[in-house]
Steps between C-alpha positions, in 0.01 A plus 500: 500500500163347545207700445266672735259263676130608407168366532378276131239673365486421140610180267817643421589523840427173607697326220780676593453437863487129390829531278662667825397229656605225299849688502498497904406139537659293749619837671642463875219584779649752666694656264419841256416294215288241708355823685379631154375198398292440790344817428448413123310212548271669764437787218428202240327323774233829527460567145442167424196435806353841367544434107494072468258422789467117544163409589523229776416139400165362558500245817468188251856599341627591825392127601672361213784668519579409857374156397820511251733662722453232806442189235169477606187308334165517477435216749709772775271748505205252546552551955479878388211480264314204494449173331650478161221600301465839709890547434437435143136760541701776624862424266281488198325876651128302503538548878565833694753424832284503774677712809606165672690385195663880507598449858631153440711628213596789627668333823594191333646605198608884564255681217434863567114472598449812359558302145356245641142682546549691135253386265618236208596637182167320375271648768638839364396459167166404609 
């Protein structure tokens, strides 16, 4: 019989909630086992936002990730940004994104503005 579903409060418990996991993979949707494993990875899912945060990326490796996911180049986000040696500026972080390049990318490309208007890992350190 499984054990009692509980809330992950310490290591221990959430490499065990990983190993139950593991065990439940692939689990019908639906079913007792896929019921409890939905649940699992919501539990994991909490622990790890409140004990692993991710800090979000900074807008120039949100660019260049998008950049890698659509097979984009440089010379594509020159209608968004500018002429190539403002795209170059602002890939190289010599250039802050002016709002109208945030707009442009944010409709044209889909980036979260709110990463968009973050400061660059750079202009952090500053």
């Amino acid at each position: 019989m499984a054990t009692e579903l509980k809330p992950i409060r310490t290591k221990a418990d959430y490499k065990n909630a990983l190993a139950e996991v593991e065990r439940l993979w692939g689990a019908k949707s639906g079913t007792a086992k896929g019921d409890r494993l939905d649940v699992l990875a919501t539990l994991i899912d909490a622990y790890e936002a409140k004990h692993y945060p991710m800090d979000p990326p900074d807008p120039i490796e949100a660019i260049q990730f998008r950049m890698e996911q659509q097979g984009l180049s440089r010379r594509d986000l020159e209608p968004l940004i500018g002429t190539r040696a403002r795209v170059a500026e602002v890939m190289n972080r010599k250039r802050s994104l002016s709002i109208d390049m945030i707009r442009r990318l944010h409709e044209q490309l889909g980036i979260s503005a709110e990463i968009l208007i973050r400061p660059t890992r750079e202009e952090e350190a500053a």
